[in-house]
C-alpha positions, 0 to 999 in steps of 0.5 A: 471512525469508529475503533477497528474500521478498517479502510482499504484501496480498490486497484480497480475502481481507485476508490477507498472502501469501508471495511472489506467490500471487493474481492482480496485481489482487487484491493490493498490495505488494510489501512487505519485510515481514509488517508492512509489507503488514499495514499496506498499507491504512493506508499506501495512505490515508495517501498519498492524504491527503498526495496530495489535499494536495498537489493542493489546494495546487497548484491553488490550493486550499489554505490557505497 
């Protein structure tokens, strides 16, 4: 790899591309790796987890 590549997730074909090929809104990254963007969708869910977390406990929701 060379220094600055840059991988991203396309939502629509579940393929990691080489630098910005598909439009912005069909795709996720940029990762620094292949790796990285392979796991996009996995990394984005659990963020959202620890996100609706961390809103339940701030409103009050959440068990303490």
């Amino acid at each position: 790899m060379t220094e600055g590549t840059q991988y991203y997730y396309n939502l629509s074909t579940g393929t990691v591309e080489e630098g910005a090929q598909s439009p912005a809104t069909d795709r996720m990254g940029p990762y620094a790796s292949r790796e990285e963007a392979e796991r996009a969708l996995s990394t984005a869910a659990k963020r959202n987890e620890k996100w609706e977390a961390d809103d339940d406990s701030w409103e009050g929701d959440g068990a303490s």
